[in-house]
ZADOTOR-314220 format. One record per residue (C-alpha): x, y, z. Coordinates in Angstrom, 2 decimals, padded with zeros to 5 digits, m for minus. Each point is the difference from the previous one (the first is absolute). Layout:
{{X; Y; Z}}
...
END
This chain:
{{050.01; m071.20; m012.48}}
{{000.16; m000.29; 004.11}}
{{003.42; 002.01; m000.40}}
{{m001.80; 002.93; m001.82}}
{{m002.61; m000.03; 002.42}}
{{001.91; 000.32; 003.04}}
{{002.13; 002.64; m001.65}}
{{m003.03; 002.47; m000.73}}
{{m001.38; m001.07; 003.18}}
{{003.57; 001.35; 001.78}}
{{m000.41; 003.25; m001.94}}
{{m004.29; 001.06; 000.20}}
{{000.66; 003.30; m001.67}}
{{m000.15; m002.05; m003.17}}
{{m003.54; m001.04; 001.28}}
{{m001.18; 003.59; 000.56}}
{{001.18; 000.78; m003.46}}
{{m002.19; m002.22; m002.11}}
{{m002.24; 000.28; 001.80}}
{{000.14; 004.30; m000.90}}
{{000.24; m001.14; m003.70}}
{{m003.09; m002.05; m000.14}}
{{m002.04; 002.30; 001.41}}
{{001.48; 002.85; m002.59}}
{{m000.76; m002.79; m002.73}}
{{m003.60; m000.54; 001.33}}
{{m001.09; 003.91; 000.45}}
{{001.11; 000.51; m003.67}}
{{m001.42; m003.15; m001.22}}
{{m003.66; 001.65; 001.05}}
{{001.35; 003.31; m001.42}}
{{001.06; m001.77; m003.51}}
{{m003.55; m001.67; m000.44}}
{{m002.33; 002.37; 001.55}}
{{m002.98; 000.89; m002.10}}
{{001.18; 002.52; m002.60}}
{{m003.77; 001.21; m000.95}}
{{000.08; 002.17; 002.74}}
{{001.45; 003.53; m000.94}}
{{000.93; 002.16; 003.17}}
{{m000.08; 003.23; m001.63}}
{{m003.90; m000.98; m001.04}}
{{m000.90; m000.70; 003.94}}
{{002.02; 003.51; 001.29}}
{{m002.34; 001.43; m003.00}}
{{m003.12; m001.22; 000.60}}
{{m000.12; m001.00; 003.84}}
{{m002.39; 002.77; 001.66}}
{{000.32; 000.00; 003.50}}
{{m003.49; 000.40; 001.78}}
{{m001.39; 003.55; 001.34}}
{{m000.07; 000.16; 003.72}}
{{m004.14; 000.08; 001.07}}
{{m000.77; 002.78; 002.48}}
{{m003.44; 000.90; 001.36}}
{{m001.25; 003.35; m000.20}}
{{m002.42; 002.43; 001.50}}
{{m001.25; 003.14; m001.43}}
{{m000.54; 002.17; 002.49}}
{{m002.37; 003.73; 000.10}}
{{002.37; 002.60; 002.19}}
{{m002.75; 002.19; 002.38}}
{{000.18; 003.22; 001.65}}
{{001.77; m000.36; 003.56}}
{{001.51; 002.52; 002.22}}
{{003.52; m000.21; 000.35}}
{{001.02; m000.18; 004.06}}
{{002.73; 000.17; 001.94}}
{{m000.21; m001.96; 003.74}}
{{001.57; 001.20; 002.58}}
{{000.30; m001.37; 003.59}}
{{m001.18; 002.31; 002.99}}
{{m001.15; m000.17; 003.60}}
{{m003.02; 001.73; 001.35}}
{{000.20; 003.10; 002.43}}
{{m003.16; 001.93; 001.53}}
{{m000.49; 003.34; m001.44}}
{{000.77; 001.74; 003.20}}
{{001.78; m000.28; 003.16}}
{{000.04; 002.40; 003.14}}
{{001.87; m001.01; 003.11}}
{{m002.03; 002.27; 002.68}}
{{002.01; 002.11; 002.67}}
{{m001.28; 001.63; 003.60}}
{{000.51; 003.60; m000.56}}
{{m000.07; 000.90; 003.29}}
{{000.86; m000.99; 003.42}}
{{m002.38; m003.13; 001.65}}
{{m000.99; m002.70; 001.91}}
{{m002.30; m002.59; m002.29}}
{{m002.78; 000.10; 001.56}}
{{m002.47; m002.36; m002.38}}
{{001.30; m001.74; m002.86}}
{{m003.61; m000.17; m002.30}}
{{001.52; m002.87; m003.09}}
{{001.48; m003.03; m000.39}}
{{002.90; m000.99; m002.79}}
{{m001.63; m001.32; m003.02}}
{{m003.20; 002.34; 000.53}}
{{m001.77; 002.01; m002.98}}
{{m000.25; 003.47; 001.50}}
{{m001.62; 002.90; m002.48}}
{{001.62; 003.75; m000.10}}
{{m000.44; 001.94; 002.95}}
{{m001.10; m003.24; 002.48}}
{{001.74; 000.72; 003.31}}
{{002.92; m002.89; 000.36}}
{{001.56; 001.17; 003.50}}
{{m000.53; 002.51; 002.96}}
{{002.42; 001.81; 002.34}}
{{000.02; 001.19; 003.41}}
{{m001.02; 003.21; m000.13}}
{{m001.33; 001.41; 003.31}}
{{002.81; 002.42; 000.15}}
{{m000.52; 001.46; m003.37}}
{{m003.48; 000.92; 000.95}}
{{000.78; 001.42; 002.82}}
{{002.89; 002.03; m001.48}}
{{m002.92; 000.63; m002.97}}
{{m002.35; 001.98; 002.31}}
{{002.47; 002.20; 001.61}}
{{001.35; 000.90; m003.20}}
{{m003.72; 000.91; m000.60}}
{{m000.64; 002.13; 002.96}}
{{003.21; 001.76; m000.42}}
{{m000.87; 000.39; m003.94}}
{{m003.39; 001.77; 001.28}}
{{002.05; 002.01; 002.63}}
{{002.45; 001.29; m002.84}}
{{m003.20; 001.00; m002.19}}
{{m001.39; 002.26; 003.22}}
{{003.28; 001.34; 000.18}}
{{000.56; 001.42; m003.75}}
{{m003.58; 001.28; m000.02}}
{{000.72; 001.80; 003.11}}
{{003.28; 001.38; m001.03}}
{{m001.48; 001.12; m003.68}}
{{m003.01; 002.05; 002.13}}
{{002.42; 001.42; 001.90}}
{{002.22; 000.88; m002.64}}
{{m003.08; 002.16; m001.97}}
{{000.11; 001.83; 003.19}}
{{003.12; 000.88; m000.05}}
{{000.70; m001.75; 003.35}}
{{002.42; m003.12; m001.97}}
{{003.20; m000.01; m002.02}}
{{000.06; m001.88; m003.20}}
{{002.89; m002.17; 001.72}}
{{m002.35; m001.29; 002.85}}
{{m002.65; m000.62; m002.95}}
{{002.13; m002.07; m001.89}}
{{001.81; m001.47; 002.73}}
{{m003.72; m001.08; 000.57}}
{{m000.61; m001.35; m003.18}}
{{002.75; m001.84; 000.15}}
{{m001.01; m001.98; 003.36}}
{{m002.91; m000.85; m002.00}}
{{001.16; m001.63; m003.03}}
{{002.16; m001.94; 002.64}}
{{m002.76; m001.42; 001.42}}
{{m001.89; m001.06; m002.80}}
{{003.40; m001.40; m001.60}}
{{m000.17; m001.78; 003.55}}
{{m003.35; m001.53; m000.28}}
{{000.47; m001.00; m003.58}}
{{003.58; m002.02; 001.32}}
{{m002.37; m001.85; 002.71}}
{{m002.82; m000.60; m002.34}}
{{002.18; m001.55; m003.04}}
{{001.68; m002.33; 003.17}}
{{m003.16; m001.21; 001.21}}
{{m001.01; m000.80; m004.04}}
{{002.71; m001.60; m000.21}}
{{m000.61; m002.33; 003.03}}
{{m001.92; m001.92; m001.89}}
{{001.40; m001.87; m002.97}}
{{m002.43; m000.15; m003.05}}
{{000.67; m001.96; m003.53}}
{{001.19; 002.27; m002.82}}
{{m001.61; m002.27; m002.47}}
{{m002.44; m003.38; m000.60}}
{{002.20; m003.05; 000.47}}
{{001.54; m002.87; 002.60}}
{{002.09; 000.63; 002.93}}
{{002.68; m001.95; m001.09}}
{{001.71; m000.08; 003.42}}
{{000.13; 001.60; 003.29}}
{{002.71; 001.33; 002.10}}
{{m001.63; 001.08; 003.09}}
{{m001.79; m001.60; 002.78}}
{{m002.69; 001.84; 003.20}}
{{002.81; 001.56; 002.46}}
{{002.75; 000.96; m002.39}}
{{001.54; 003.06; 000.43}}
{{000.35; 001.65; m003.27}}
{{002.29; 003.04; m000.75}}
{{000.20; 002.30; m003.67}}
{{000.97; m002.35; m002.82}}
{{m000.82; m003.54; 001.85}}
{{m001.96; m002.46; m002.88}}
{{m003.54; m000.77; 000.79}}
{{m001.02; m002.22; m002.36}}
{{000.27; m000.81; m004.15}}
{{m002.87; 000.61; m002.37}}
{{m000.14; m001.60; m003.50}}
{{m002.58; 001.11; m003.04}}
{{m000.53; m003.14; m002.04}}
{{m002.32; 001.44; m002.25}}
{{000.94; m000.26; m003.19}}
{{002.78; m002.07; 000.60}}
{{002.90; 000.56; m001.85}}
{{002.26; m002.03; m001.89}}
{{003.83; 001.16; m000.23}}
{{002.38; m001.44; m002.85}}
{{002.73; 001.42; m001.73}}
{{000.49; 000.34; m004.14}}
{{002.94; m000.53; m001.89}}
{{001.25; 003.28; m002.52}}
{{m001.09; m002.33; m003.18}}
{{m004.08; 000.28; 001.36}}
{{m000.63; 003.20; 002.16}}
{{m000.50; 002.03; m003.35}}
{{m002.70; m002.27; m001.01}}
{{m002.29; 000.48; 003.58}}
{{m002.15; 002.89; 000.72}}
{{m002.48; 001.07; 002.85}}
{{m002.87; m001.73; 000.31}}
{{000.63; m002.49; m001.85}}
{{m001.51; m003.81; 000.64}}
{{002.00; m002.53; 002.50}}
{{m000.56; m003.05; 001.63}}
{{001.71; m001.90; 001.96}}
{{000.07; m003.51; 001.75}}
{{000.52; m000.51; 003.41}}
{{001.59; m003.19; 001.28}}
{{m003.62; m001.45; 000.94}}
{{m000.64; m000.18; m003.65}}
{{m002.49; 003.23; m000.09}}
{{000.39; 002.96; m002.24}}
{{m000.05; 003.22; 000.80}}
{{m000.97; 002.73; m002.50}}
{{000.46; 003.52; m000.02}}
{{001.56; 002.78; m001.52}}
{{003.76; 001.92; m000.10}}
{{000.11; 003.23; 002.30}}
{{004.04; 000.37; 000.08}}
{{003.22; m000.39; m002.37}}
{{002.46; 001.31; 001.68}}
{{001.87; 002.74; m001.97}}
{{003.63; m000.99; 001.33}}
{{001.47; m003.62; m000.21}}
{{001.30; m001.72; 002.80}}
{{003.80; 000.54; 000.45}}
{{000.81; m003.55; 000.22}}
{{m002.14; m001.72; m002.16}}
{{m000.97; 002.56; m002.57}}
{{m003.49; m000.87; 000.22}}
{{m002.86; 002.29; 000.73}}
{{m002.91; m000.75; 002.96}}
{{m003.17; m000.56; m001.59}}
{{m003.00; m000.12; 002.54}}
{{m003.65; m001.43; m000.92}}
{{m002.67; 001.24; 002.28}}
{{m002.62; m002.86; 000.55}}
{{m003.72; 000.15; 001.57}}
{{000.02; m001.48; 003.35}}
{{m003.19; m000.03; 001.83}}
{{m000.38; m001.40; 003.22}}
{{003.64; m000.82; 000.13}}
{{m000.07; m003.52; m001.62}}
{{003.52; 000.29; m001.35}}
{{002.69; 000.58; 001.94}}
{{003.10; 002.16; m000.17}}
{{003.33; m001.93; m000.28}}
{{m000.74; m002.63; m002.70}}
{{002.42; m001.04; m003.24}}
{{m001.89; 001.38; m002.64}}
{{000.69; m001.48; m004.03}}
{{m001.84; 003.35; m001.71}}
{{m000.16; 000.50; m003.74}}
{{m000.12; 002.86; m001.48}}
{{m001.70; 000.11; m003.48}}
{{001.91; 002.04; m003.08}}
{{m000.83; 001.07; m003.69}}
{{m001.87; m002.69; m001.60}}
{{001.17; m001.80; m002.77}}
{{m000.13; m002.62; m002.42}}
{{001.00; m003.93; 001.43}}
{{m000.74; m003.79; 000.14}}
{{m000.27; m002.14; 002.47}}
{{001.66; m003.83; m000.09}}
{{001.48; m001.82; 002.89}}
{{003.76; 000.20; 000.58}}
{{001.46; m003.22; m001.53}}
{{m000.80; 000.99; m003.63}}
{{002.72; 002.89; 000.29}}
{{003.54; m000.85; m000.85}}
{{003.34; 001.85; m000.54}}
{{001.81; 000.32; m003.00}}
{{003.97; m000.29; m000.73}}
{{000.71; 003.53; 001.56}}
{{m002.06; m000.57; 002.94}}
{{m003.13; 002.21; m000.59}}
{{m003.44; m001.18; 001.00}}
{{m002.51; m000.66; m002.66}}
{{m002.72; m002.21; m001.49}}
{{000.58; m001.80; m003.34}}
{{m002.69; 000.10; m002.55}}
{{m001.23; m001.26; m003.25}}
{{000.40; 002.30; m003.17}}
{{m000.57; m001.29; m002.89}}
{{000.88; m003.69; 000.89}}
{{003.48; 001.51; 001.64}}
{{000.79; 000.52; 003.69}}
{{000.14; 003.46; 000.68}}
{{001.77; 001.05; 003.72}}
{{m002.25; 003.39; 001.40}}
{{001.78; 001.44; 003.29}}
{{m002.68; 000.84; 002.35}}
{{m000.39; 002.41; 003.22}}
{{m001.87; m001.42; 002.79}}
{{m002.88; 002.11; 000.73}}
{{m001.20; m001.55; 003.27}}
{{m000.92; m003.66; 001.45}}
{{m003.00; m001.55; 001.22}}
{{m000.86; m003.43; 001.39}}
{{m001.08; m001.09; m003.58}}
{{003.53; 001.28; m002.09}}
{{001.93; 002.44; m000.63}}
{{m001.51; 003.41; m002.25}}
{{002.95; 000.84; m003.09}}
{{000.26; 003.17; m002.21}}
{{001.87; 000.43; m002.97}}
{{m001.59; m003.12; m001.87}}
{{m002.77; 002.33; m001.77}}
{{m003.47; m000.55; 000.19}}
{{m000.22; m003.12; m001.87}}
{{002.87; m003.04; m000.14}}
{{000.52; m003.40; m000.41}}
{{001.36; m001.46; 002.86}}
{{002.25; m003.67; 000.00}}
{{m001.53; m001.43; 003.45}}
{{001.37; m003.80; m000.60}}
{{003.53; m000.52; m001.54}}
{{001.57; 003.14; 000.44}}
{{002.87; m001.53; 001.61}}
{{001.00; m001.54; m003.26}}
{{000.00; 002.86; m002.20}}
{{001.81; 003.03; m000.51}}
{{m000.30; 003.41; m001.94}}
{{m000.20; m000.06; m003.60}}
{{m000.90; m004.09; 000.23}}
{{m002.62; m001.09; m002.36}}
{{m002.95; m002.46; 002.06}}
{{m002.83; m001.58; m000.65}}
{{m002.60; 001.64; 001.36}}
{{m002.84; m001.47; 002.02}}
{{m002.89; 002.04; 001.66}}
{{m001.44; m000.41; 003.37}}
{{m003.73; 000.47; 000.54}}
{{m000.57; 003.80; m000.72}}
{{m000.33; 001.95; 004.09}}
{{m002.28; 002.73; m000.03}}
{{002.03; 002.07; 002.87}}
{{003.89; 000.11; 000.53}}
{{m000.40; m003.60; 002.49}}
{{003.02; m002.25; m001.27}}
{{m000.69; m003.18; 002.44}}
END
């Protein structure tokens, strides 16, 4: 018996082999004797699995106006940059940058001591020139003047009121005035500067209405018109409302969009001109729901949707995405009435059939 031993213990693959056959002997032992009530063909028959439970909400679709938002930057309505139009000393500089000045208010004054002076010469040598031609036409009934020394006359005259008009528009134009209400953005000039034709003076910007530039893609400049409704929100958090006074007629050449500007009341200047601007821009109305963003899914091809109940089966609706708000997102395309899967839509798909639970009935679009 010890000689058998030692021989299978000098060759262990014999080990490993029985031991393979009684485990083969065991497994079909429990096949051999297993219960033979139990019909597999009766179990595949009869074995329902369970319906997946989803929780639904049916929701009321409302009235809303479809948008489009756009991001802008606000710009004053007008700008002039003020020149000297004639030759000058400043003499008295009468505003300060920042100031409100109203149309016509005097901003700046020249040296102008020669142009007066020039002024009333002109003058007395306008009223010489006037005692000339009526002397030369009383002469000329007479017989005693040519019609060349008459019109050579009239000629002197109508240079020397062309003269005093010169003089008179320079020593206007001494003094600067505003060409409209608004701030003096910025001055160029200080008491003692020399100025020649052409040299700046100062800037003057009308802030009232403001206006609000943005530009439109091709898809949404059919859809605006003038005068219609616009606000916009400033990056303090305040919105602006107003109404559309341009659409540009020609896209830009290097965006293909078209410059949309919103012209907003601005009295006393409160807003300023310079500020990113998020401005919507309200469309056709139409026909949407409004549920927050995690009940949308995709389905297999990639398209954005909701999935509803019909008739106890998941239905996938594609949607279009009207506009957003801080309480969800407004759909279209879902009809005015559906039955929305709010809990459990992430274990469903099209065509499924569920067992349908309803949420507490909302009266507005809110799905919290």
């Amino acid at each position: 018996m010890s000689t058998a031993m030692t021989k299978i213990r000098q060759q262990p693959a014999w080990i490993a082999l029985a031991i393979v056959v009684l485990l083969v002997l065991w497994i079909a032992s429990g096949m051999l004797f297993a219960d033979d009530r139990v019909n597999p063909n009766q179990v595949d028959k009869h074995h329902v699995s369970p319906l997946v439970k989803v929780t639904v909400t049916r929701l009321n679709a409302s009235e809303v106006n479809r948008e489009i938002n756009l991001y802008g930057r606000t710009e004053p309505d007008r700008v002039a940059t003020l020149r000297a139009e004639v030759k000058g000393m400043v003499e008295e500089v009468l505003v300060r940058e920042g100031q409100f000045v109203t149309q016509g208010q005097k901003l700046l004054r020249l040296e102008n001591t020669d142009a007066i002076n020039r002024l009333a010469s002109a003058k007395s040598m306008l009223k010489q020139r006037e005692i000339e031609l009526d002397g030369a036409k009383s002469l000329g009934k007479q017989g005693y003047q040519s019609q060349v020394n008459l019109a050579q006359a009239a000629a002197y005259l109508e240079a020397a009121k062309t003269d005093v008009k010169i003089l008179e528009f320079a020593l206007a134009k001494s003094v600067i005035i505003a060409p409209f209400d608004g701030v003096i953005n910025e001055r160029f000039v200080e008491v003692g500067d020399l100025l020649k034709d052409g040299d700046k003076i100062a800037t003057v910007v009308d802030l009232d209405p403001l206006v609000i530039t943005a530009n439109v893609t091709q898809g949404n400049v059919a859809g605006l018109q003038l005068e219609q409704a616009a606000a916009g929100r400033v990056a303090s958090g305040e919105i602006l409302h107003g109404k559309v006074r341009y659409i540009s007629s020609v896209s830009d050449q290097g965006t293909n969009t078209f410059k949309v500007e919103v012209a907003v009341p601005n009295p006393g200047h409160k807003q300023v001109a310079g500020m990113s601007t998020e401005l919507a821009l309200p469309l056709q109305k139409t026909w949407a729901m409004r549920i927050t963003p995690s009940v949308m899914a995709l389905d297999e091809l990639g398209n954005l949707g909701v999935k509803t109940v019909v008739n106890e089966h998941v239905k996938f609706i594609p949607i279009d995405i009207v506009k957003s708000d801080s309480q969800g997102v407004w759909l279209s395309g879902m009809g005015q009435q559906a039955e929305v899967i709010t809990l459990g839509h992430g274990f469903v798909r099209d065509g499924d059939k569920v067992e349908v639970v309803y949420a507490d009935q909302v009266s507005g679009q809110d799905i919290q």
